[in-house]
C-alpha positions in Angstrom: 16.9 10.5 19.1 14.9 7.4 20.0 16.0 5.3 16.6 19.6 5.5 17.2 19.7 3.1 20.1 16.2 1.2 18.2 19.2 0.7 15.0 22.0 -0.8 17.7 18.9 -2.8 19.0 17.9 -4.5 16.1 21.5 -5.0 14.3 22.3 -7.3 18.0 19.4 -9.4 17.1 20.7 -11.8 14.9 16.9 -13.5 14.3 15.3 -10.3 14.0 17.8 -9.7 11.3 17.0 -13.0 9.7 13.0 -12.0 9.3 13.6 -8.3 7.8 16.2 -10.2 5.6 13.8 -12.7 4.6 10.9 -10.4 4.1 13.3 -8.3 1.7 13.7 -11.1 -0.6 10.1 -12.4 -0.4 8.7 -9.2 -1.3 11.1 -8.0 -4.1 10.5 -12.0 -6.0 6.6 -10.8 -4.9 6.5 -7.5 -6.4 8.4 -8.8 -9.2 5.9 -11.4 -10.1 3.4 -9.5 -13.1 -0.3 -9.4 -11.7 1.0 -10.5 -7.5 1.2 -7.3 -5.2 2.6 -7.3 -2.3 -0.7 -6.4 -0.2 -1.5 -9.9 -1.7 1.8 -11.4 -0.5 1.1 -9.9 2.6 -2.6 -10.9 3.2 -1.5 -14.5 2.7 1.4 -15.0 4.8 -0.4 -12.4 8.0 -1.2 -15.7 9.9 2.2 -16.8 10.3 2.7 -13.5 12.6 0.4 -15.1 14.7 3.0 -17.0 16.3 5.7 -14.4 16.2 6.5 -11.8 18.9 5.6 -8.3 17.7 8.4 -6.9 16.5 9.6 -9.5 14.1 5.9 -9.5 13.0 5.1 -6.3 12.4 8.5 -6.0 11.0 8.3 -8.4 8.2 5.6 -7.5 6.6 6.2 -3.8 6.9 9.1 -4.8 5.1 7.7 -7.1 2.8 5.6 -3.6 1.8 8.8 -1.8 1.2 10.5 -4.8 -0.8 8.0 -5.0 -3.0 7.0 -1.8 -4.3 10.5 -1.9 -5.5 9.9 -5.4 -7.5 7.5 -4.5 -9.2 9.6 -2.1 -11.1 11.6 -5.8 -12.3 8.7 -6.7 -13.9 7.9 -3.5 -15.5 11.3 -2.7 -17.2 12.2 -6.4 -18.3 8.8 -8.4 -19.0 7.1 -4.6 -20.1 4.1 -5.8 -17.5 4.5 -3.6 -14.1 4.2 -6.0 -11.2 2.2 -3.0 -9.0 0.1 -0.3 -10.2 2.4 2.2 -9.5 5.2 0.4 -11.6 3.4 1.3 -14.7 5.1 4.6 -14.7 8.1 3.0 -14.8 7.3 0.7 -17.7 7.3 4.3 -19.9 11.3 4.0 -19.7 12.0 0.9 -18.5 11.3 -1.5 -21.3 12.4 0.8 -23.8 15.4 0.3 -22.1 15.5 -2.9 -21.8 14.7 -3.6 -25.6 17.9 -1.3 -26.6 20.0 -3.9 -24.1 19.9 -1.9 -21.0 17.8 -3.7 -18.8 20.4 -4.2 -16.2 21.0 -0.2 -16.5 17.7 0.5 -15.9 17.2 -1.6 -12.9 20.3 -0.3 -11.3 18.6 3.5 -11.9 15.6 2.2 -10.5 17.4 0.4 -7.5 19.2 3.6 -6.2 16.3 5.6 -7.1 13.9 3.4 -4.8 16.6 3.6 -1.8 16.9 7.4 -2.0 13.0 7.6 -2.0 12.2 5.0 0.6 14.8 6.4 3.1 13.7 9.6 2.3 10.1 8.9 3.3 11.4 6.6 6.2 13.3 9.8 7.6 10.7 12.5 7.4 8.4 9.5 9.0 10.7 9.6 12.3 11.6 12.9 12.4 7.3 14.0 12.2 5.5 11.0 13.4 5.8 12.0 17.2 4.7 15.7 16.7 1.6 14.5 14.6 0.5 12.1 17.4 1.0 14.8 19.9 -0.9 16.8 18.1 -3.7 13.6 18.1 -3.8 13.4 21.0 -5.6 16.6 21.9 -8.1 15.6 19.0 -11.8 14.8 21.0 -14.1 12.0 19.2 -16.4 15.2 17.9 -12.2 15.9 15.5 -11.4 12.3 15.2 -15.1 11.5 13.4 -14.7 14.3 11.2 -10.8 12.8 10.5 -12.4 9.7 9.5 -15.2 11.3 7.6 -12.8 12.9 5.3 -10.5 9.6 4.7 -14.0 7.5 3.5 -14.6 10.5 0.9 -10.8 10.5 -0.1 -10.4 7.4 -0.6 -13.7 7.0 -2.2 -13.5 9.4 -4.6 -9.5 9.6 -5.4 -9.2 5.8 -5.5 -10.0 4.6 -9.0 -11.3 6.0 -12.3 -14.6 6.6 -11.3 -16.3 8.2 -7.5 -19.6 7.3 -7.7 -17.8 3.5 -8.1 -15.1 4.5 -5.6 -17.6 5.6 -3.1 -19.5 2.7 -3.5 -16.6 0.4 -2.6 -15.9 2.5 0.6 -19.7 2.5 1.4 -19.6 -1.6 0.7 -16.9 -2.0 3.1 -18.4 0.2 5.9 -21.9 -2.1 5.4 -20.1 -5.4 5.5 -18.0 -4.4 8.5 -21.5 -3.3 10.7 -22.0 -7.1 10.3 -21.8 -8.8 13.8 -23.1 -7.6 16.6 -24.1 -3.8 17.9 -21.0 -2.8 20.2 -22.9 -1.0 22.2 -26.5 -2.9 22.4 -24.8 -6.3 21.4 -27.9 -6.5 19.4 -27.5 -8.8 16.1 -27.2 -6.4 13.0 -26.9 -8.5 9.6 -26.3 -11.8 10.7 -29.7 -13.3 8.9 -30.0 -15.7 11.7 -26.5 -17.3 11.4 -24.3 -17.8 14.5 -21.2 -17.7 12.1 -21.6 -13.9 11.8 -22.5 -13.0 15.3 -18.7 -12.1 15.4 -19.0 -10.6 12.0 -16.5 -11.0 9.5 -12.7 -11.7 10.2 -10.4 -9.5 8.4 -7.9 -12.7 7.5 -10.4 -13.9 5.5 -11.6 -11.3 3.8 -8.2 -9.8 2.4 -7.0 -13.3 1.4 -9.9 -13.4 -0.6 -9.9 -9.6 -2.1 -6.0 -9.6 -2.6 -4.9 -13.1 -3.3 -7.9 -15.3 -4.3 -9.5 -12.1 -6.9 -6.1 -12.1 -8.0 -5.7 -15.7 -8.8 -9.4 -15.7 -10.1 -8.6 -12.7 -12.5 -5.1 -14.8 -13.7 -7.2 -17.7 -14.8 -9.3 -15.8 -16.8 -6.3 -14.0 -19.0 -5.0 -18.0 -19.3 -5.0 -17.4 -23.3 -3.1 -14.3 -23.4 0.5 -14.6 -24.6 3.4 -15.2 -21.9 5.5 -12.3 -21.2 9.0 -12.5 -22.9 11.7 -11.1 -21.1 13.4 -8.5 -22.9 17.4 -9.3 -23.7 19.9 -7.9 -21.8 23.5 -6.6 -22.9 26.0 -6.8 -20.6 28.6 -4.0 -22.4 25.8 -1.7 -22.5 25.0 -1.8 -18.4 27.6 0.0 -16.4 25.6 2.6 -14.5 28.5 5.8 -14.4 28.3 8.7 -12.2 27.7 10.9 -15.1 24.8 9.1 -16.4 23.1 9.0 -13.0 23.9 13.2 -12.3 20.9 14.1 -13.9 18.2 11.9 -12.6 19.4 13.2 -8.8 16.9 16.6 -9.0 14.2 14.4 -10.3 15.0 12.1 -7.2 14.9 14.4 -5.0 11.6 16.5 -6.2 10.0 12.8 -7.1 10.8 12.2 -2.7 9.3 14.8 -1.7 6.1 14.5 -4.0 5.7 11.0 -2.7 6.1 11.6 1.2 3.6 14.3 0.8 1.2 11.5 -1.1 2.0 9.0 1.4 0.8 11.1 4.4 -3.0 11.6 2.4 -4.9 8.3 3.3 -6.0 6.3 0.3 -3.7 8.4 -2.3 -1.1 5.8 -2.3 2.0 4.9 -4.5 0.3 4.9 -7.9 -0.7 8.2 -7.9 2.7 10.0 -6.3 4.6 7.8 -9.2 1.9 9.2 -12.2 1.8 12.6 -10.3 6.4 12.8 -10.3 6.3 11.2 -13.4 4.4 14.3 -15.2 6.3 16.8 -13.2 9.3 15.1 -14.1 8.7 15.5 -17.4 7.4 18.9 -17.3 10.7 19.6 -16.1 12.6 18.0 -18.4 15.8 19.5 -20.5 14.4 17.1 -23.2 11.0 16.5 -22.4 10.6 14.3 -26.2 13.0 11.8 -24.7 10.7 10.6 -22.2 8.8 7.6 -22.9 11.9 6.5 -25.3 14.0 5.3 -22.8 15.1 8.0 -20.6 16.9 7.2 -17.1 15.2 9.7 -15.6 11.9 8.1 -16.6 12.6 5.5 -14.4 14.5 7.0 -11.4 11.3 9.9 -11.1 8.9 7.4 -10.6 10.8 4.7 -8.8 11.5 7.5 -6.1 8.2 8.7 -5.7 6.8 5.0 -5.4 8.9 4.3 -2.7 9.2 7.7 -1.1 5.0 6.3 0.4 6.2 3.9 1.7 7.3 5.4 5.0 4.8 8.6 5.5 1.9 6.2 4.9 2.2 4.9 8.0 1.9 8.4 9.7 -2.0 8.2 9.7 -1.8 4.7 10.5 0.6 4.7 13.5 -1.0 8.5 15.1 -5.2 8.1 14.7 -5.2 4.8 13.4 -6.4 5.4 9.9 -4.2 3.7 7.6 -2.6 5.4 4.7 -2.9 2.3 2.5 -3.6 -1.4 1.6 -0.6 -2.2 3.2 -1.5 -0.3 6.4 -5.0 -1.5 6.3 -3.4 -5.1 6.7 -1.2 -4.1 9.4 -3.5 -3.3 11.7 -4.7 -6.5 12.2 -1.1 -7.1 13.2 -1.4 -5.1 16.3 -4.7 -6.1 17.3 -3.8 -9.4 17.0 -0.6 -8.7 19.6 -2.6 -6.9 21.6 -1.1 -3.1 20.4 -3.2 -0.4 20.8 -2.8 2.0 18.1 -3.3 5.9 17.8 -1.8 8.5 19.4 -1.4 7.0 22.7 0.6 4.6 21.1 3.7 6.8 21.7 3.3 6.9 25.3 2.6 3.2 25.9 4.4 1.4 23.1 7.4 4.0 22.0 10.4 1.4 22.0 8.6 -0.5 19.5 7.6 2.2 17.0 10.9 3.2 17.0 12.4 0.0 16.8 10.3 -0.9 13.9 11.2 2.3 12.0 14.8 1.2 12.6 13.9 -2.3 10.9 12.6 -0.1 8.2 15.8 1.3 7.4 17.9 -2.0 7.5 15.5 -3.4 4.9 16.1 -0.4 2.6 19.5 -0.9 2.2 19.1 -4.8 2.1 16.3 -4.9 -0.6 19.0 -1.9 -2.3 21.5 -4.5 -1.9 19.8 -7.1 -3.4 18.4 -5.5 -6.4 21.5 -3.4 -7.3 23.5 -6.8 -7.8 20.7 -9.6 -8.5 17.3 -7.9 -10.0 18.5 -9.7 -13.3 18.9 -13.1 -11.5 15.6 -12.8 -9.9 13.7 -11.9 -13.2 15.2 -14.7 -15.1 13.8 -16.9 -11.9 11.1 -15.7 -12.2 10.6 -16.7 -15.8 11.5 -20.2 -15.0 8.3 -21.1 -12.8 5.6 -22.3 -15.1 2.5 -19.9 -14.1 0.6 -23.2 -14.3 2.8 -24.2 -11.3 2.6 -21.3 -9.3 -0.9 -19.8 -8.9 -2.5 -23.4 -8.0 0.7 -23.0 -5.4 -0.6 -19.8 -3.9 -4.6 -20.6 -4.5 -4.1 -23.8 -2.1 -1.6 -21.5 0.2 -5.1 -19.3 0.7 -6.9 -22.2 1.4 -4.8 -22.9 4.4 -3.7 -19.4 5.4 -7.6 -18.7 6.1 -8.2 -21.7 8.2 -5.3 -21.6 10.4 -6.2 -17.7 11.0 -9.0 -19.3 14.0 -9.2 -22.6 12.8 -12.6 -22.0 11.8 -13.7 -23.4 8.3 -16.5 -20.6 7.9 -13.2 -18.3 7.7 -12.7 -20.5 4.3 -16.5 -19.6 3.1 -15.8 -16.2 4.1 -11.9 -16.2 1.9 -14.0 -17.8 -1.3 -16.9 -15.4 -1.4 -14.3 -12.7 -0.9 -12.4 -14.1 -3.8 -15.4 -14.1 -6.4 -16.3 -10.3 -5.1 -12.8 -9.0 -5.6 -12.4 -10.8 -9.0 -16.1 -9.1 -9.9 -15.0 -5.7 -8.6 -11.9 -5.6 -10.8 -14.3 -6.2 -13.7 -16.6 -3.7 -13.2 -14.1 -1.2 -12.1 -15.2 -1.0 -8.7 -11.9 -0.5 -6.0 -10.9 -3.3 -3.9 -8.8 -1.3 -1.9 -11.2 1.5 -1.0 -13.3 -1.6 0.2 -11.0 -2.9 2.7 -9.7 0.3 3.9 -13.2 1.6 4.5 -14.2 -2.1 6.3 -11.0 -1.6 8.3 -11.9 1.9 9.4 -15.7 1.6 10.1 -15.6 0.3 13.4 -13.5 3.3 14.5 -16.0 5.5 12.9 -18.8 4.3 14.0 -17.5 4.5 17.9 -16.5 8.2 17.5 -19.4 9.0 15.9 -21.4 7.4 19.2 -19.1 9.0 21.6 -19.5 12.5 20.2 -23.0 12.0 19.8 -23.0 11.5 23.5 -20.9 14.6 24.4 -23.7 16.7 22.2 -26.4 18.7 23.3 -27.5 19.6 19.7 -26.9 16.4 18.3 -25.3 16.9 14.5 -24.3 19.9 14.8 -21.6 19.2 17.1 -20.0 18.5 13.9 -20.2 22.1 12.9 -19.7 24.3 16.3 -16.4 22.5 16.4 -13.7 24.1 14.2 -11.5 21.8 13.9 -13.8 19.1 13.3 -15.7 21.6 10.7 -12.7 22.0 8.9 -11.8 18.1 8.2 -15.2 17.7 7.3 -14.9 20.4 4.7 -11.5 18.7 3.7 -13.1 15.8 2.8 -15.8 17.7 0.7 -13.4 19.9 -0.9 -11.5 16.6 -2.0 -14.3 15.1 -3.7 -15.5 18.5 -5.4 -11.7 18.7 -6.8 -12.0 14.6 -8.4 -15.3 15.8 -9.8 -14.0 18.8 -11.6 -10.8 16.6 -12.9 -13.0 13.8 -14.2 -14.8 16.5 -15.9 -12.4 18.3 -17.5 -10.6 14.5 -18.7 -13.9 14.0 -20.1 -14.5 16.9 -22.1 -11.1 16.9 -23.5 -11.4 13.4 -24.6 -14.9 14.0 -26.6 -12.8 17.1 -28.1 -10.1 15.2 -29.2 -10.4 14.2 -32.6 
């Protein structure tokens, strides 16, 4: 197999070792930071990969991704604030846990329960990745429209409490990304007259200012609200045994499986496979009453699934160049910016480094498992001990800078500000900053197969509909946002009938 001689390749590079070390610990203090994600963290430091060779670049934030999904569950069981969406599952158990003098317990289950997932996920990506993309390839613009189709809807409508909101933020970011010029008139569409947006709007820019700056923005506003105190921690109470952990290992390994299989759906993402193992988990359950009281397997169910995206996410990503998530949204600017073409034929003209950055995948696993096993404690209590006063003026200027240097252009700084103050309003009015960006990455793909199969048509649309396979992603996509409809319906009627 290729990632066998990728793994001896990337243990003999001492430096390449050095970034997916460092991007371990950046993303777990990231993650673990209430209220800063890791797509953030990401967003912020992407123009330093400008400088770097591919692999290391691609490589540390990819692991960055991985290392933080795990830190937020540090917030979530000791300050009882989940540092990422998904680690609000995991602040069911986890705080309860830490405010009966368990914390360290719980983060150990937590720990081994993220490694388990994450590999998990990691493996199933290697071991499928190639057949998808050979499959891909055979897929003519007429499929890969009606591919893209169904990932706007999905992530619309799945995205979020709300689809007509959801689908607005993926119809937003498909309008601001036709800003620029036509690519195949080169005529001016939505510029206003301005030469700054004749090369429409850089990416850089515009997820500093969704993930970071909105961020920042939506910090200043909670100011008043009371500081998180971390929970207190009893070291006789938080040796993890074998027989304590037995039990959590079928919830582990269904929790896996449920969050590879979420990963591999674009726009899903971690939040919904950790909700999603979390009930099953439960359902399942020799003492269901438990949960939510400060149950181990509370927090390893959860943890797994989180982490268990991680990996298949990157399927859709990596094979027709759709990604899977925020994250992945963010990496393809990576390879564009080196010059990497993704999609199927990716396998064929780039192979050494897929594999070699799956096999930098797996090193930061077991490094962030490391690392958390033996210091999630430490890096909490650091954590607590940097004024929040200090630190988001810290990463508000960081943005400042990390926009300009992206092309040196201060309109790229206009562009990160404006971004900020639309993903700080979008938060507030429920509308989904990630369906935004995904969509914005994704539109320009769209809109080219769209063209090309328009071109290959005789009958125009309905190209669309004499091809089968294109016919039936279409209707995936349809069926998808039918299914949300009928669920938001039923949540609804169930809460006006609850007394």
């Amino acid at each position: 197999m290729d990632i066998f001689p990728a793994l001896i390749g990337v243990l003999a590079d001492p430096v390449l070792l050095g970034w997916v070390l460092l991007a371990a610990v950046v993303g777990m203090v990231v993650g673990a930071i209430p209220g800063l994600t890791a797509s953030a963290a990401i967003a912020m430091l992407l123009p330093l990969t400008f400088y770097m060779e591919p692999l290391p670049a691609l490589a540390f934030l990819y692991v960055i991704g991985k290392s933080g999904r795990y830190g937020g569950s540090i917030a979530a069981i000791l300050f009882n604030t989940p540092g990422t969406a998904a680690s609000a599952a995991t602040q069911l158990d986890g705080y309860p846990l830490a405010r009966q003098g368990k914390a360290s317990k719980a983060m150990k289950v937590a720990t081994i329960s993220s490694v388990i997932g994450d590999f998990t996920g990691e493996i199933l990506l290697i071991a499928g990745v190639a057949w998808i993309a050979a499959i891909a390839l055979k897929l003519g613009p007429p499929e890969l429209f009606a591919v893209y189709f169904a990932a706007f809807i999905v992530i619309g409508s799945v995205i979020g409490k709300s689809v007509t909101r959801g689908l607005a933020s993926a119809a937003l970011g498909i309008l601001v990304a036709m800003i620029g010029l036509d690519p195949i008139s080169s005529t001016e569409r939505f510029t206003f007259g301005s030469f700054h947006l004749t090369n429409g709007i850089g990416l850089v820019p515009l997820m500093i200012g969704i993930f970071v700056l909105g961020e920042v923005f939506a910090q200043i506003e909670d100011r008043g609200r009371a500081p998180a105190l971390m929970a207190t921690d009893d070291p006789a109470r938080n040796r993890l045994s074998w027989a304590e952990y037995r039990p959590c290992l079928p919830h582990v390994a269904r929790s896996s499986l449920i969050g590879a299989f979420i990963g591999m759906l674009p726009g899903l993402g971690s939040a919904i496979a950790a909700f999603v193992a979390y009930g099953e988990g439960k359902r399942r359950a020799r003492d269901p009453e438990a949960w939510g009281t400060g149950a181990l397997e509370g927090v390893a169910a959860p943890e797994a699934a989180n982490n268990a995206v991680s990996g298949p996410s990157m399927a859709p990503l990596l094979t027709l160049g759709i990604p899977g998530s925020t994250i992945g949204a963010i990496l393809i600017g990576v390879f564009l910016i080196h010059g990497i073409q993704i999609g199927p034929t990716m396998f064929l003209t780039s192979r050494d480094l897929v594999y070699a950055l799956f096999a930098c995948g797996l090193i930061g696993i077991a490094i962030y498992g490391v690392i958390g096993y033996f210091g999630a404690a430490f890096v909490g209590r650091f954590i607590t001990r940097v004024p929040t006063r200090v630190l988001y003026p810290v990463i508000f200027l960081t943005s400042f800078v990390a926009a300009y240097t992206s092309r040196g252009n201060l309109f790229d700084v206009y562009v990160m500000v404006a971004a900020g103050f639309a993903g700080w309003a979008m938060r507030k009015l429920d509308f989904n900053p990630a369906a935004f960006v995904i969509s914005f990455v994704l539109a320009g793909g769209a809109e080219e197969t769209f063209r090309q199969a328009l071109l290959l048509s005789d009958n125009g649309l309905m190209i669309f509909v004499t091809r089968p396979v294109a016919l039936v992603f279409l209707l995936i996509g349809l069926a998808a946002l039918l299914v949300r409809v009928r669920s938001l319906r039923r949540q609804t009627r169930a809460a006006v009938m609850t007394p």
